[in-house]
N, C-alpha and C positions, 0 to 999 in steps of 0.2 A: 504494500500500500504506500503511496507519494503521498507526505504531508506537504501542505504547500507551507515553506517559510516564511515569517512576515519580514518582509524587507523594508516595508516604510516602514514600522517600529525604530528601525533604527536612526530616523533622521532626527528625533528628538532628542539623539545621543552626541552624534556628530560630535561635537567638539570635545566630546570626552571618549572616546574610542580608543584605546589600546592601541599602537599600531609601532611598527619598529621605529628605532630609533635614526636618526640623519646625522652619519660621521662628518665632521671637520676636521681641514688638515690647517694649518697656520700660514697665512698669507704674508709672505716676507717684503712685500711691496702696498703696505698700508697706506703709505705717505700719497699713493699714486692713484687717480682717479682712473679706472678703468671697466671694462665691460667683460663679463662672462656669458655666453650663453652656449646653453644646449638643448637639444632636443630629444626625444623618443616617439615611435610609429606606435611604442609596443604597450600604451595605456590598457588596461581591460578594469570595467567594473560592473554589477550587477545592474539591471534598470528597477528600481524597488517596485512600481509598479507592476512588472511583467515576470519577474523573477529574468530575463532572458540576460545574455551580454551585451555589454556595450562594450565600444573600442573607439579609443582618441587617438589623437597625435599630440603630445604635451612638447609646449615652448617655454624654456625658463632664459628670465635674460633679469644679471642683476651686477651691482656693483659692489664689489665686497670690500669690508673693513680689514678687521684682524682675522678673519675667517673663509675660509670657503669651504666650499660642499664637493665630498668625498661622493664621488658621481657610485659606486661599488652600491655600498649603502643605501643611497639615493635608491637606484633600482630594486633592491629589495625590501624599500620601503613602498615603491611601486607596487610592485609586488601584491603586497599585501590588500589590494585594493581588490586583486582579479576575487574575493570570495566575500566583497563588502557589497550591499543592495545602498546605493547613495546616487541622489539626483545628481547630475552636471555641475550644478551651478553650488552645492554642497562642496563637492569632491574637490575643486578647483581651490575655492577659498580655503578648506581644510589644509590641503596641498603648502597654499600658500602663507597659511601662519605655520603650519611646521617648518618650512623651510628655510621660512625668516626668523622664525627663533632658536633654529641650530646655529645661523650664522652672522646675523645680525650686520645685513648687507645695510648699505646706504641709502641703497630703494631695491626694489625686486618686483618681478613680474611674471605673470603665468597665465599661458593661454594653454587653453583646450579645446581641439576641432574634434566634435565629435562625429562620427558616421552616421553618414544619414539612417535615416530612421523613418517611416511610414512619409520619405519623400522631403525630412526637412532634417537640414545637418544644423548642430547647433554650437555655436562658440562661444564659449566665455573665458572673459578676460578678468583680471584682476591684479590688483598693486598696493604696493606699502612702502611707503615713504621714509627713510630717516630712519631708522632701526637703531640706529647708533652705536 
């Protein structure tokens, strides 16, 4: 017998979810304003609605202090998501305060193109200013 999961239950949780941690390595060029960015094809997470998958393509673009983001970790913090029911627009912003308060960039930014879905592809953007 298939129970079906509640997956929207969990959006009331969101910001307190367990989820792995985001390594940093130590940025020997603090003094220096610069730009990081990466991407991944390889997003997956539940649609809470439908139980089905979703699949993004994640853009991070930030400017880092004394810290940056050990990309190793990073993905297995991705990871984590492929068995989580969370809306788009959850997932992103969640995304983006863990990432920022691993590293405590200067600003940072994260976009999500998600696959289309019943015809309509959806993207959300999101930023954080001054972390300091």
């Amino acid at each position: 017998m298939n129970e079906k999961i509640d997956y929207e239950g969990l959006q009331e949780k969101i910001r307190e979810l367990e989820l792995p941690k985001i390594d940093v390595w130590e940025n020997k060029y603090p003094d220096k304003e610069y730009v990081v960015r990466f991407d991944t094809p390889e997003f997956t997470c539940i649609c809470p609605r439908t139980g089905l998958p979703d699949f993004a393509h994640l853009f991070v673009e930030y400017s880092p202090g004394k810290w940056c983001i050990e990309l190793k970790s990073f993905k297995e913090y991705m990871t984590a998501y492929r068995d989580i029911g969370v809306f788009h627009e959850h997932a992103v912003n969640r995304m983006l305060d863990d990432l920022a308060k691993s590293c405590k960039p200067r600003w940072m930014k994260l976009k999500g193109v998600f696959n289309t879905r019943g015809g309509i592809t959806t993207t959300v953007e999101a930023e954080i200013k001054s972390r300091g």
